[in-house]
C-alpha positions as CSV (number, residue, x, y, z in Angstrom):
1,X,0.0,0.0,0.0
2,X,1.2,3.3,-0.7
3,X,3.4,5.4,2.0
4,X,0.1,8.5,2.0
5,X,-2.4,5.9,3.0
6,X,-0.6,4.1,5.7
7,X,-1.8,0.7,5.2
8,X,1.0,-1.9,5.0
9,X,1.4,-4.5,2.4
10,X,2.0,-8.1,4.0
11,X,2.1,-11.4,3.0
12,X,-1.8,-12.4,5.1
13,X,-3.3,-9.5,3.2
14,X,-3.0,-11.0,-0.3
15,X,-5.2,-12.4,-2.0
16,X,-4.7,-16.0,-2.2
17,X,-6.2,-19.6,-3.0
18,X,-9.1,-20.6,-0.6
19,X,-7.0,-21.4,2.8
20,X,-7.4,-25.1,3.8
21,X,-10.7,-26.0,5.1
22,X,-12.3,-24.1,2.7
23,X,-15.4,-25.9,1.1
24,X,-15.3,-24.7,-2.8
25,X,-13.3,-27.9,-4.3
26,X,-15.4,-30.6,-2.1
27,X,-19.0,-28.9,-3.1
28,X,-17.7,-29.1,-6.5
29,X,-17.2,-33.0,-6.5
30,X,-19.9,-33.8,-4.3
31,X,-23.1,-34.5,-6.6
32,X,-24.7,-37.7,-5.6
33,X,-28.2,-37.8,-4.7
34,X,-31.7,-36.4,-5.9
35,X,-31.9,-33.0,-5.2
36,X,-34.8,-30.2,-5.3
37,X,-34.2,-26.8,-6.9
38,X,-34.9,-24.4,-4.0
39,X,-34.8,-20.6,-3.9
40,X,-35.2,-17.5,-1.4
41,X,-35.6,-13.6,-1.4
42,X,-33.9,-11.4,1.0
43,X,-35.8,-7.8,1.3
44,X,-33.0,-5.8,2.9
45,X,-32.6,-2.4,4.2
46,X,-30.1,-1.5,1.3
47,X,-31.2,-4.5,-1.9
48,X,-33.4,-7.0,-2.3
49,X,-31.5,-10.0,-3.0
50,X,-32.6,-13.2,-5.2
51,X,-31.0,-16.6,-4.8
52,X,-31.7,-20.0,-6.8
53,X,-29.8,-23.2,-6.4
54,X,-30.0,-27.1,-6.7
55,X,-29.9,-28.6,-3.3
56,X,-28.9,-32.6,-2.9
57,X,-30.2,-34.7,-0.3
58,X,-26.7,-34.5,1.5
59,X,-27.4,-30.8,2.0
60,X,-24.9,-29.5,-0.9
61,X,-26.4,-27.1,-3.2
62,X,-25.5,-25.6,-6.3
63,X,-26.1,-21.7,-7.0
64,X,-28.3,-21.3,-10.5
65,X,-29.4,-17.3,-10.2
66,X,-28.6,-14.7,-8.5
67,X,-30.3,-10.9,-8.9
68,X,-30.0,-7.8,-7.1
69,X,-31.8,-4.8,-7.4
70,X,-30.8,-1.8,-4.6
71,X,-34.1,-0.5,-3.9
72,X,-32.8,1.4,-0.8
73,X,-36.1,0.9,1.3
74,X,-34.7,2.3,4.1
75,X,-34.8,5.9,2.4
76,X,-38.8,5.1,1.9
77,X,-39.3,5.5,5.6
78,X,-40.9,9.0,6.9
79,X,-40.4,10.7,9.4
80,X,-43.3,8.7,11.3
81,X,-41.7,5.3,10.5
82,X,-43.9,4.5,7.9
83,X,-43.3,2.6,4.5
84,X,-44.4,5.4,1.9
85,X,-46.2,4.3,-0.9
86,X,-43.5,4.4,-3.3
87,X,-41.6,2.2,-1.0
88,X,-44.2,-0.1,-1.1
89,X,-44.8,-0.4,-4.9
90,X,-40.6,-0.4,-6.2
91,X,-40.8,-3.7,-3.4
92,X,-43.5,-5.1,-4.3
93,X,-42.7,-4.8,-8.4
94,X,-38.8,-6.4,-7.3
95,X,-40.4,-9.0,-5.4
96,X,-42.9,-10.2,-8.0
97,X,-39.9,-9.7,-10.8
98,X,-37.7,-12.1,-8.7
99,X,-40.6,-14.5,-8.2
100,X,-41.3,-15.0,-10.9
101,X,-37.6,-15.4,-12.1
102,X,-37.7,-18.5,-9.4
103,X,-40.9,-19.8,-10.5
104,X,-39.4,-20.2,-14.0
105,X,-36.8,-22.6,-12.6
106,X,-39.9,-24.7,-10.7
107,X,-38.9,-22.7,-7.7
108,X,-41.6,-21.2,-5.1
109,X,-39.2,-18.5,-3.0
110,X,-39.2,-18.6,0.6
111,X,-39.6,-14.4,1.2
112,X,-37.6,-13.0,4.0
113,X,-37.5,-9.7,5.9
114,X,-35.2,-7.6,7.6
115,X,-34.8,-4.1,9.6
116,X,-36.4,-1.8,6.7
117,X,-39.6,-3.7,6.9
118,X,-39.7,-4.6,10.9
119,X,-39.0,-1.2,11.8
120,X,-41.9,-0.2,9.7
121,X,-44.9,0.9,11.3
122,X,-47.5,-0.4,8.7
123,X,-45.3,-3.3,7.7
124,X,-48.3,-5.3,7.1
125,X,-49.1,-3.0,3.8
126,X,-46.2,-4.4,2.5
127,X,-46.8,-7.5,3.4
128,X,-50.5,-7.3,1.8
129,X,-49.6,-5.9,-1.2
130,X,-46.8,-8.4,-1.9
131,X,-49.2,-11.4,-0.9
132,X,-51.9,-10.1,-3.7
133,X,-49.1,-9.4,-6.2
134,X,-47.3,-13.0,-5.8
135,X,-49.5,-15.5,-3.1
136,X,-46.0,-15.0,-1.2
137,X,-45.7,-14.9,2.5
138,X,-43.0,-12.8,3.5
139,X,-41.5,-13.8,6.7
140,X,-39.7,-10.9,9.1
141,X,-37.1,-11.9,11.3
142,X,-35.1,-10.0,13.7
143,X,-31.8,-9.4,14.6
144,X,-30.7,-12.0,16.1
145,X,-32.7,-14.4,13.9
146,X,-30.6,-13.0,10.9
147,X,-27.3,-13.3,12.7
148,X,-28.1,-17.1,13.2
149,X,-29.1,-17.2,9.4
150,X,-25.9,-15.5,8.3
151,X,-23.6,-17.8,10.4
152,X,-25.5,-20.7,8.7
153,X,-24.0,-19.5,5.4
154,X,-20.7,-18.7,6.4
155,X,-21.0,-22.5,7.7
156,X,-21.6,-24.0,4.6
157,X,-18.9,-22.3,3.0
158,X,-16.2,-22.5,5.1
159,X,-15.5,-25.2,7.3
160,X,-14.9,-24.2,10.9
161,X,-17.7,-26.7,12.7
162,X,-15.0,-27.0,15.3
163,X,-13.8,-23.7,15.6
164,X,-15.5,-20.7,17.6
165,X,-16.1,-18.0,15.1
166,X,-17.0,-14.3,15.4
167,X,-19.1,-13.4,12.6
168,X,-20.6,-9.7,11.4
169,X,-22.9,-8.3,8.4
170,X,-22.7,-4.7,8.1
171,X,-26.7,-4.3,6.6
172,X,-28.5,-0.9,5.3
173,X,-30.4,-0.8,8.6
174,X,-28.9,-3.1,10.7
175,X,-25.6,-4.9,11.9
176,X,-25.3,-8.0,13.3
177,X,-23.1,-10.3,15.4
178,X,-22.5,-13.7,16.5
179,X,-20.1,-15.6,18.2
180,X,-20.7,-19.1,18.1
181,X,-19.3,-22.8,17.7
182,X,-21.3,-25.6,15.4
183,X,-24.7,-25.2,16.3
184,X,-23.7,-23.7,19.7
185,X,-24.5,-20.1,20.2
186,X,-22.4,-18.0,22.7
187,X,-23.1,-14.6,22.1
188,X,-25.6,-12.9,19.7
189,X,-26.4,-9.2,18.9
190,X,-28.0,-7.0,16.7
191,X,-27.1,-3.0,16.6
192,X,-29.4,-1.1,14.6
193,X,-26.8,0.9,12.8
194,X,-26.7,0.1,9.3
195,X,-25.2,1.7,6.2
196,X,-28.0,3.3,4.7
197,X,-29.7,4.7,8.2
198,X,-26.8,5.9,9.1
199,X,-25.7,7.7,5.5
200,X,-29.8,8.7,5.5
201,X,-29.3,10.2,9.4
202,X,-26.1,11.8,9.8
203,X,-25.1,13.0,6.0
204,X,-28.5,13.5,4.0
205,X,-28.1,13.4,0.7
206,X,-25.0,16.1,0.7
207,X,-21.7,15.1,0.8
208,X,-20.6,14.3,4.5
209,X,-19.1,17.2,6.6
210,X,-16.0,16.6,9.1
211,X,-18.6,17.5,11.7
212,X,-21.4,14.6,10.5
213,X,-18.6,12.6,10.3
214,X,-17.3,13.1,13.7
215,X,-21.0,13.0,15.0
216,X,-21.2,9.5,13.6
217,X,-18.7,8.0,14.8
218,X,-19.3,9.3,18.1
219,X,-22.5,7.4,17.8
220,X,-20.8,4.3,16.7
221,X,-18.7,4.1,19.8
222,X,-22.6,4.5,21.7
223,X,-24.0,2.1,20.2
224,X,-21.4,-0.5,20.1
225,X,-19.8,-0.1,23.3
226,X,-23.1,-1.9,25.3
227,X,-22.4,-5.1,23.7
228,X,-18.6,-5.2,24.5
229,X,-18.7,-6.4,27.7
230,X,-20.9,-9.7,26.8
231,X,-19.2,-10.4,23.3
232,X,-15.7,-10.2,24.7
233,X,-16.4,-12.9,27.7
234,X,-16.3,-15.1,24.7
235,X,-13.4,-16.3,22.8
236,X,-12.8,-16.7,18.7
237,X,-10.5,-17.7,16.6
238,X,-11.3,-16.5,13.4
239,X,-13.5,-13.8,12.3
240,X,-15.3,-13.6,9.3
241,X,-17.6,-10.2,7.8
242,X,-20.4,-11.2,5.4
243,X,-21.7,-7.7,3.8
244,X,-21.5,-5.8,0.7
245,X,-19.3,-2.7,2.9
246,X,-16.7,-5.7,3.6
247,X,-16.4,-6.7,0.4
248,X,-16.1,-3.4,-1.1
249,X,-13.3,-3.0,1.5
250,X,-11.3,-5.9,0.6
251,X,-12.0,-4.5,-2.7
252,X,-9.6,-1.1,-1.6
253,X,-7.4,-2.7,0.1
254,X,-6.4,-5.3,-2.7
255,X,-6.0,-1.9,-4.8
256,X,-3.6,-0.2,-2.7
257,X,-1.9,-3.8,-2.0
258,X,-1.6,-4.0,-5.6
259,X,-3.2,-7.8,-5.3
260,X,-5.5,-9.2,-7.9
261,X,-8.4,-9.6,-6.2
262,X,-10.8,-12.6,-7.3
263,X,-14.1,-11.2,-8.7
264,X,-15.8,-12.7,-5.5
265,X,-13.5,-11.5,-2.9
266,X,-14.5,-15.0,-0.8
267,X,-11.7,-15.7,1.4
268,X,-9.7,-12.9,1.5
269,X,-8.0,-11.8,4.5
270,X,-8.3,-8.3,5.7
271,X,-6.0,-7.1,8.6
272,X,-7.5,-5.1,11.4
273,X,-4.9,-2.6,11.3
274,X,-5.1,-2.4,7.6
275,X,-8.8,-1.6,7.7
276,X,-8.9,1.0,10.3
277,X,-6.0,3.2,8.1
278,X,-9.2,2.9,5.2
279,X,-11.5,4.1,7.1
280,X,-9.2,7.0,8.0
281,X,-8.2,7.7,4.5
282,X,-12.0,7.4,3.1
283,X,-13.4,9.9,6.4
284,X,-10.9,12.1,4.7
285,X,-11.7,12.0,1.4
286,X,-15.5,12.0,2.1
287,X,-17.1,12.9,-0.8
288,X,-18.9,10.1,-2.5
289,X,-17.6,11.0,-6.3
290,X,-13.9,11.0,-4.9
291,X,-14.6,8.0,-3.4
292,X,-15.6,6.3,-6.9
293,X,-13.2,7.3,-8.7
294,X,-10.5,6.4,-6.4
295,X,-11.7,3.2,-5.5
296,X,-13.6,2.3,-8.8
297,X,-16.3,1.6,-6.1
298,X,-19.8,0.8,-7.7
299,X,-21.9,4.2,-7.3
300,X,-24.8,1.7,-5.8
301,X,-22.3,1.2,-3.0
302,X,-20.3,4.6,-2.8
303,X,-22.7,6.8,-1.6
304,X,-23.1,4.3,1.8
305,X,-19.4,3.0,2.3
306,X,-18.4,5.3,4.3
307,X,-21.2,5.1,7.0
308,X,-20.4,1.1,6.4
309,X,-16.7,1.1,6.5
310,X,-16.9,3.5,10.1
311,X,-19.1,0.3,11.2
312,X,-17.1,-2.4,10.5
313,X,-14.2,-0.1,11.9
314,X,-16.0,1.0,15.1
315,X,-16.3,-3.0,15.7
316,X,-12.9,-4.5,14.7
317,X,-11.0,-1.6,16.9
318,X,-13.3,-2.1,20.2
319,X,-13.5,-5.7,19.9
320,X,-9.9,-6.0,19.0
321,X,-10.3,-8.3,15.6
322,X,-6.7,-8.9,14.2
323,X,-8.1,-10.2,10.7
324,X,-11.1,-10.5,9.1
325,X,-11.9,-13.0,6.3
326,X,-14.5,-11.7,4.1
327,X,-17.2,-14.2,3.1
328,X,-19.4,-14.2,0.2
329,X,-21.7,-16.9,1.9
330,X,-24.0,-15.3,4.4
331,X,-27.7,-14.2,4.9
332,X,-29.1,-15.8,1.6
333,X,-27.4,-19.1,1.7
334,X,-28.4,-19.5,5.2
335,X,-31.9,-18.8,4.6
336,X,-31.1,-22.3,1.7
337,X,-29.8,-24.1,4.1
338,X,-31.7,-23.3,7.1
339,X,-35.3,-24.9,4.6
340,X,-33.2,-27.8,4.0
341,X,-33.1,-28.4,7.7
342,X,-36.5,-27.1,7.9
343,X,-37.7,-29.5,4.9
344,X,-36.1,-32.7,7.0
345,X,-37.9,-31.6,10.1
346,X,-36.0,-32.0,14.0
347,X,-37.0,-35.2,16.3
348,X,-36.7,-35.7,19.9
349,X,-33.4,-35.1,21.4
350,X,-31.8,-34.6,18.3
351,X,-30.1,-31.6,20.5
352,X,-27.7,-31.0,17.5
353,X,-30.5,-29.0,16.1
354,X,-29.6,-25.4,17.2
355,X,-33.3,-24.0,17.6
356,X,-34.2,-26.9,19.8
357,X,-31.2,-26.5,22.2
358,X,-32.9,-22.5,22.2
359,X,-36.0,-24.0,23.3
360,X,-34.8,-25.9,26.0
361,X,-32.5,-23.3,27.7
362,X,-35.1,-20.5,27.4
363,X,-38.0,-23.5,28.9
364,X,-35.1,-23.9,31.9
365,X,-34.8,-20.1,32.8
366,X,-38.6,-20.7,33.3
367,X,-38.3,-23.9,35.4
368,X,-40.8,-25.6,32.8
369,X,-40.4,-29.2,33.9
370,X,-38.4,-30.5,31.2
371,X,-39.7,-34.5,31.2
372,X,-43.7,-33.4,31.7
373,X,-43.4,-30.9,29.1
374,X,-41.6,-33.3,26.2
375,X,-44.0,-35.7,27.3
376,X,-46.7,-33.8,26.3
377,X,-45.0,-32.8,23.3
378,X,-45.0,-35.9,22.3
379,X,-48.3,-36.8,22.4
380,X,-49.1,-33.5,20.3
381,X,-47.1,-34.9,17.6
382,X,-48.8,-37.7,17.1
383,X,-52.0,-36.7,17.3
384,X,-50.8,-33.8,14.7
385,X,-49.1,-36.6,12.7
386,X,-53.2,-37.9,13.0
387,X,-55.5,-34.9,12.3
388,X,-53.2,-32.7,9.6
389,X,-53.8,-35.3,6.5
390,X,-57.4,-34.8,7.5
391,X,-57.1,-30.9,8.2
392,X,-54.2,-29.4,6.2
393,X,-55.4,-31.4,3.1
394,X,-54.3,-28.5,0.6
395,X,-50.7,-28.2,2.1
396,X,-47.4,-29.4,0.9
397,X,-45.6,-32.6,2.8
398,X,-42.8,-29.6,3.3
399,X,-45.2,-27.2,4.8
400,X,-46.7,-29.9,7.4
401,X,-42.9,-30.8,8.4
402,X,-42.2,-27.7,9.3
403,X,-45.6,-26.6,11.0
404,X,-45.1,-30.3,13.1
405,X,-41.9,-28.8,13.9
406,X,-43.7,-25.3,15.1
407,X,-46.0,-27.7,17.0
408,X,-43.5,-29.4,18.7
409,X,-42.4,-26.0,20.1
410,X,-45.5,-24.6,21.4
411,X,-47.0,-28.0,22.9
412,X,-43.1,-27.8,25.1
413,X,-43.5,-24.3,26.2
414,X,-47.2,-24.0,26.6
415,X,-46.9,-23.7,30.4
416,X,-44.4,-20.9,30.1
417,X,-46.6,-18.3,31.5
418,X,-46.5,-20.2,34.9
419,X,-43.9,-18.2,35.2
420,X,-45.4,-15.4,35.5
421,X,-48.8,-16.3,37.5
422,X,-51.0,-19.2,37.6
423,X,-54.3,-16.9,36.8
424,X,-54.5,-16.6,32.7
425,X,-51.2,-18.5,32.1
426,X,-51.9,-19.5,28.4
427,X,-52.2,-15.3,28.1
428,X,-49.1,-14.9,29.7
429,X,-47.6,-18.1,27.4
430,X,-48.4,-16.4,24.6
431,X,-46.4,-13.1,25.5
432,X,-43.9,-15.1,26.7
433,X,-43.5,-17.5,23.4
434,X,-44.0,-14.6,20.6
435,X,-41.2,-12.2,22.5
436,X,-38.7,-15.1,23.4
437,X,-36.4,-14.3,20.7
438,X,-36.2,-17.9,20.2
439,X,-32.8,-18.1,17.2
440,X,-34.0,-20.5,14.3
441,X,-38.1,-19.0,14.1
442,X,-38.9,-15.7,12.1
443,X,-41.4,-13.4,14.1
444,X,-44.7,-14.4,12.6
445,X,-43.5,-18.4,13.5
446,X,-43.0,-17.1,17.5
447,X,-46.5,-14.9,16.7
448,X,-48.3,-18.8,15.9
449,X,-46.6,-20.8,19.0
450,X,-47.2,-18.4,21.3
451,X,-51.1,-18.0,19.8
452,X,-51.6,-22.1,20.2
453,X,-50.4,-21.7,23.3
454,X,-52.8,-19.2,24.6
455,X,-56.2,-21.3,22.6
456,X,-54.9,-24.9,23.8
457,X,-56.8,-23.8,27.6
458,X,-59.9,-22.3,25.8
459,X,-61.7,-20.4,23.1
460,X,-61.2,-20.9,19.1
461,X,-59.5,-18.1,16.9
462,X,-61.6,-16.9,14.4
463,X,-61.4,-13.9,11.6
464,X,-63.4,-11.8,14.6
465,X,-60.9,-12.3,17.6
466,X,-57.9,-9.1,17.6
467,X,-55.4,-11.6,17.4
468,X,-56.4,-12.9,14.7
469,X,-55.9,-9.6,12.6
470,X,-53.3,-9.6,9.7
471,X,-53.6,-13.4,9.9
472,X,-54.7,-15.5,7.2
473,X,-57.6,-18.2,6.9
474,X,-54.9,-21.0,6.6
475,X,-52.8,-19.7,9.4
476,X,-56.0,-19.4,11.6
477,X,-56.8,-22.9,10.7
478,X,-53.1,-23.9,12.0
479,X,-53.2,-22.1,15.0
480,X,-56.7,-23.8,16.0
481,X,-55.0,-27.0,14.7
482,X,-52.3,-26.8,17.1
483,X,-54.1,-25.8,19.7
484,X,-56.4,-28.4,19.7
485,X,-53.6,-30.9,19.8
486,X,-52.2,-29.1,22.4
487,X,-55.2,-28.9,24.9
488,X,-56.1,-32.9,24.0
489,X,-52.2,-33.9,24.8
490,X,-52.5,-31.8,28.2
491,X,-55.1,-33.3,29.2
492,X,-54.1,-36.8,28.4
493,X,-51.4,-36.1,30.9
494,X,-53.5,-34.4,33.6
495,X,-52.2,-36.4,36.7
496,X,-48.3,-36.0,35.3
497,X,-47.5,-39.7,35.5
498,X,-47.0,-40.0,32.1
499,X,-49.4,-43.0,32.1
500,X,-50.4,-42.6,27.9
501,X,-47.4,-44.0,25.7
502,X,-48.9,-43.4,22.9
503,X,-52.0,-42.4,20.4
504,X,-53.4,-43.6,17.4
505,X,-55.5,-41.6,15.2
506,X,-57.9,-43.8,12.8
507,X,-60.8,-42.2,10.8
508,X,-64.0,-43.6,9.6
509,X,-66.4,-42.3,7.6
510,X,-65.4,-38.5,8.6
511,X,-64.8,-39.7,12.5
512,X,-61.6,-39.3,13.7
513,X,-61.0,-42.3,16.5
514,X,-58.2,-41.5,18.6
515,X,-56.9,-45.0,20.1
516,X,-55.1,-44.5,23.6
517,X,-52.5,-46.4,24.4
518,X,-52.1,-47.0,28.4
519,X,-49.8,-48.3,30.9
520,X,-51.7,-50.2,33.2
521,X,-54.5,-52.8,32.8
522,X,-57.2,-50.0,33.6
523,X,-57.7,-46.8,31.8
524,X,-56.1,-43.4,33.2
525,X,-59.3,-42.2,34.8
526,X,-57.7,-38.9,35.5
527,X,-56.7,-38.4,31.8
528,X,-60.2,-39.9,30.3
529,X,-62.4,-38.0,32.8
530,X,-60.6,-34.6,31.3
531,X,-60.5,-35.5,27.7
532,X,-64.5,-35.8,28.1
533,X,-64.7,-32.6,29.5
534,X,-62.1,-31.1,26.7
535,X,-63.5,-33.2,23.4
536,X,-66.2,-30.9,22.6
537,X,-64.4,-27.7,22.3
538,X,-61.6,-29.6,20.6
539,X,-64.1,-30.7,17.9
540,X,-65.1,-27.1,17.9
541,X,-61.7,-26.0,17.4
542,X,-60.6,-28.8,14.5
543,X,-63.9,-28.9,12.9
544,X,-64.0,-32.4,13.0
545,X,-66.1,-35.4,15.1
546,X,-63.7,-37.3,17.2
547,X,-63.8,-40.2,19.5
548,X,-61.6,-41.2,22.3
549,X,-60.6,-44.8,23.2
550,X,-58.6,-45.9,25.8
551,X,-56.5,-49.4,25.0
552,X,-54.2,-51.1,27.3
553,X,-50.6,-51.8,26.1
């Protein structure tokens, strides 16, 4: 790098082959299996992202399509954190472009949401007006959700299962970071600073000041200074930064190294030292046209680089990073791999599922009695495994998995609100469930468990009810689904001695006979003399006739 700049050439900050562990070469031989072309869309802060790609069985997949389009919805929010209508429309028209761009390959997207549209107060417009344009659901997850998501992509593409890895993504509204090891979380957090917002907040559309400059880093030291403490109490030993700011960065500093940078930037190595002299060299410069040219920095990324570069240097000086290896894999390939795990489902004590070792930490900090709670679970599942051929007729075998999955959930923490009082528990379950923050389930997923869990004591959601507003017919049918399940499996453990094994569903000319299988030579009396009471609003809630039979054995 030159002497003005101050950044040092060494041998780490070249751009080299992918180090060892890297996954390129194996996913390139590895093609056995039938596979299923899947594909996702990321509405970002800053672009809306489009992915398609071949998955295998064995969980490799191979990228088809990609397609950006920087739509910059995070300038279409006024100044009373509303979506504006133009907003709405540009996202709406990507959205249905990229749709059906993926439906051409045989692909139905899975449609996810970040900051932009969760910070929006009338979120649900967009929502609405993407669901008539496309029949797509768009699923909003936060922070923390999208740090898990990232870190699944940087997983698949580089292989460091058994190394603890701090990972960041510098977004338009958002940034977000995550320490973790395999499946095993240690530290998660979300900062809502983000290139765009910050660009939009401290520099307008002029051409930033040294005093907005100096006002926004001030405000980056704020912000990031409450999650030192937590995130340093954990060890790494690499660190990787999956974002459009840290590739452009690696892009500069190969420039001034004089290093031929691949075209993806995947696996380059960018010293911490080198990447705070950048930063120091582009708060000088400033001006988004000097920046350009400079650089040869894409204008769709100029404009915001420096609000993203301060970020990314805010973090790596006050949590000390040495290097960072910039990753190409991140939010969108998680979001593939994260519905192939979803597609295969999760069973019982498979704890290497990291969603389910969520659920059972967050049930323990509840003191939700781990064995009486599974139990239940379990007997949810199979009467779900029963009712949904019979109820959820129209859905996909993909789309049961992973509501029997949602099910499993809500049956284990449907007692959480015991936590707070005994009075109107299933109330205080529902709060409880929809705010947990649970890593691995997008907002609207928490918004269904923790709504089960409230119906399973009583009542049936219908179009009428408040909480059932924004909600669709089919999600109201799967809520009452689940909580029927959910009250009937309760009940057949009323006394807690776990004396049902197991259920059998059977139907019959439109009945649904629900066969009980019973330790013990007579029937649970307990369990039997509360499924009588229970039955008829179950039948209300499912829409079905069912019968109950107790068998021995």
């Amino acid at each position: 790098m030159s002497r003005r700049s101050g950044v040092r050439s060494s041998k780490t900050s070249r751009a080299k082959r992918p180090p060892k562990g890297h996954r390129s070469d194996r996913r390139k031989k590895d093609r056995r299996g039938a596979g299923i072309t899947v594909a996702a869309i990321d509405i970002g802060t800053n672009s809306i992202h489009m992915i398609v790609a071949r998955m295998e069985t064995s969980g490799i997949f191979r990228v088809i399509d990609t397609d950006k389009v920087p739509v910059r919805l995070g300038k279409y929010l006024d100044k009373s954190g509303n979506l504006t209508p133009e907003g709405i429309r540009r996202t709406t028209e990507t959205v249905r472009h990229m749709n059906a761009l993926c439906r051409g390959y045989g692909a139905a997207p899975r449609v996810l949401a970040t900051h932009a549209v969760r910070e929006a107060a009338n979120h649900h417009k967009l929502l609405d007006a993407i669901r008539r344009a496309t029949k797509l659901s768009v699923e909003i997850i936060d922070g923390f959700e999208e740090a898990r998501m990232m870190y699944l992509g940087i997983r698949y593409g580089f292989d460091v299962e058994q190394d603890p890895c701090l990972a960041m993504d510098i977004g338009g509204g958002s940034t977000e970071i995550i320490i973790a090891r395999g499946d095993t979380v240690r530290y998660v957090g979300s900062l809502k600073v983000g290139a765009v917002i910050m660009t939009k907040r401290f520099f307008g559309d002029k051409d930033p000041s040294p005093g907005s400059v100096r006002k926004l880093a001030e405000h980056l030291e704020e912000e990031v200074a409450p999650i030192v403490p937590a995130a340093r109490r954990h060890s790494y030993v690499r660190a990787f930064a999956a974002s459009g700011t840290a590739k452009a960065l690696a892009q500069i500093h190969a420039r001034i190294c004089g290093t031929n940078l691949r075209s993806d930037a995947n696996a380059y190595e960018l010293p911490g030292n080198d990447l705070i002299e950048i930063v120091k060299d582009l708060k000088k410069i400033r001006t988004t046209k000097k920046i350009r040219d400079q650089y040869q920095i894409d204008s769709g990324r100029a404009d915001i680089l420096l609000a993203g570069a301060m970020i990314m240097g805010c973090v790596t000086e006050m949590l000390h990073v040495r290097t960072w290896t910039i990753s190409t894999f991140g939010l969108r390939e998680g979001i593939l791999v994260d519905s192939h795990r979803r597609s295969h489902g999760f069973e019982f004590g498979d704890m290497r599922d990291d969603r389910w070792l969520g659920v059972i930490e967050y049930a323990r900090r509840l003191g939700i009695d781990h064995d009486q709670a599974e139990h239940v679970a379990h007997l949810a599942i199979q009467l779900f495994d029963g009712l949904a051929r019979k109820i959820l007729a129209k859905q996909t075998d993909a789309h049961i998995r992973t509501s029997r999955d949602l099910l499993r959930v809500s049956a284990y923490l449907r007692e959480a609100g015991m936590f707070l009082s005994l009075s109107r528990y299933h109330k205080h379950s529902n709060y409880l469930i929809a705010n947990s923050r649970l890593l691995g389930f997008t907002q609207n997923e928490l918004e269904l468990m923790g709504l089960a869990a409230q119906y399973q004591r009583k009542g049936v959601l219908s179009a009428l009810e408040s909480e059932a507003e924004h909600r669709t017919a089919d999600e109201i049918k799967l809520i009452n689904l689940f909580a029927g399940c959910i009250r009937l499996a309760g009940s057949l453990d009323r006394s807690r001695t776990g004396r049902v094994r197991r259920l059998d569903v059977r139907w019959s000319k439109g009945v649904g006979r629900i066969l009980i299988r019973h330790v013990g030579r007579t029937p649970p009396h307990v369990e039997m003399h509360k499924c009588e009471t229970d039955l008829p609003g179950v039948e209300k809630l499912l829409g079905v006739r069912l019968i109950m039979k107790p068998m021995s054995g």
